[in-house]
N, C-alpha and C positions, 0 to 999 in steps of 0.2 A: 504494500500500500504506500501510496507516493504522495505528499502533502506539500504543495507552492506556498512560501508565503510573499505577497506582492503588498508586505509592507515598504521595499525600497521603493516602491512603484507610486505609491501613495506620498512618499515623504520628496520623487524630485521631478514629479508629472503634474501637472495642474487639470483639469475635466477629463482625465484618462479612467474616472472609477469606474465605469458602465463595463469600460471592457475589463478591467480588472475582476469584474462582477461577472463576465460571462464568465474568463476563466474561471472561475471558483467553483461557477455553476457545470461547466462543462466538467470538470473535476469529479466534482457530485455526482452528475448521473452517469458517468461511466462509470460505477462500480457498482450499477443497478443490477437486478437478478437478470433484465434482460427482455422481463416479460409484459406486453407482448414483443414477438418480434417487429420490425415492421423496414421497410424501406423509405429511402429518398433519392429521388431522379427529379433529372430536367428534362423538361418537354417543350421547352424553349428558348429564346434569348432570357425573356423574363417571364419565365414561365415553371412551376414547381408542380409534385406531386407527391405526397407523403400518402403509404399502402401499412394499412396495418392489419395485422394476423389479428381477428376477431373469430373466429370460428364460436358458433354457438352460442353467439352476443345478438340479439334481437335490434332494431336502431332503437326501439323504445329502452334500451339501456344503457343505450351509449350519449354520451354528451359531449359537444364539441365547442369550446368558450375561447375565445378570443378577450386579454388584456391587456391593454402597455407591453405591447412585443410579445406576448408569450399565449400561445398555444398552449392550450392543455386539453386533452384527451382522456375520459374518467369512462370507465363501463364497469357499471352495478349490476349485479347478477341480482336479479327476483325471487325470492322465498319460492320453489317449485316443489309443490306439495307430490310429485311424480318423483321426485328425487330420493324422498325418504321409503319411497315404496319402491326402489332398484335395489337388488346387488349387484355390487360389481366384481368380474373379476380382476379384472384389469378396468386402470382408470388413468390413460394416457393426456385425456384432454382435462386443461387444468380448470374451464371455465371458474375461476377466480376473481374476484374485483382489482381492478389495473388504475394509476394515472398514469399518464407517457407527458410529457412536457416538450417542447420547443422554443428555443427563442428565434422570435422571427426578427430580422435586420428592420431597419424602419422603411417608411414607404410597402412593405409586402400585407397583403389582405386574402383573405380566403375568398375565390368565386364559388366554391360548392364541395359535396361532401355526398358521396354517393357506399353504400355496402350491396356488394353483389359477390356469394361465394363463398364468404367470410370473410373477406377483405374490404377493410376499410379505407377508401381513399379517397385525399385531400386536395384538392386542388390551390394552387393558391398562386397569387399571380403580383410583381414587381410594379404599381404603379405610379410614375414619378408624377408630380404635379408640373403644370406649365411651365413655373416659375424655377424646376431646378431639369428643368430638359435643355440642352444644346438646343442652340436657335441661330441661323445665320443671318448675318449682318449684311447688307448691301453695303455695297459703295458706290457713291456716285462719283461719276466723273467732276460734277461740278461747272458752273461757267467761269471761264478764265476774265478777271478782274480789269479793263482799262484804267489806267492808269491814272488818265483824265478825270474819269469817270467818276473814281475813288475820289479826289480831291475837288469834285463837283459836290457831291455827298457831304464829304467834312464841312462844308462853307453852308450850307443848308443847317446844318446842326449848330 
């Protein structure tokens, strides 16, 4: 087990705590049990998709919450009165209660959330606002200035 501490980070960075906050946090959940499994892919420039192993999770048990960056993913299994009336011999699927977490970077939003199969997945998509997208500048050529003209102007004024 391996522990960062990014108090140097704190004592010669000034607004770097956020990410010092993710490492800690990235820290934290990789020493999770794991479960569930799930992936992460790109399906475009700015385009995501988080798949998660729900097998035998109904959507009425799953909850999907977006706050301040973070994704979280919670599935409650329901009191199944069929349960207590099984043996099993074997009992491979864990259907268990789960939270999975993500931090999403800023600007990213989820467009939908579909389970088909047992797989849960996320779509979620990069969108910048107006104000921080590249925008190209014209340049004009401009009219070339008489010299006259200019010093016509200043005696007017």
């Amino acid at each position: 087990m391996r522990t960062y501490d990014f108090t140097p980070l704190y004592r010669s960075a000034v607004g770097f705590d956020r990410l010092a906050n993710l490492l800690e946090s990235a820290a934290r959940t990789s020493q999770d049990t794991g479960y569930p499994p799930y992936n992460i892919e790109t399906t475009g420039e700015n385009a995501y998709r988080i798949e998660i192993a729900v097998a035998g999770f109904t959507p009425d048990e799953l909850n999907i919450e977006v706050k301040e960056n973070l994704l979280t993913v919670t599935g409650r299994k329901t009191a199944n009165d069929d349960a207590t009336q099984k043996t099993y011999l074997h009992r491979g699927l864990a259907e268990r209660d789960f939270e999975r977490r993500f931090q999403l970077a800023d600007y990213v939003v989820v467009t939908e959330a579909n389970l088909v199969n047992g797989l849960l997945s996320i779509a979620l998509k990069r969108e910048l606002p107006e104000a921080l997208k590249p925008r190209r500048i014209e340049i004009g050529a401009g009219t070339p200035l008489i010299e006259g003209k200019v010093k016509a102007d200043k005696k007017a004024a």
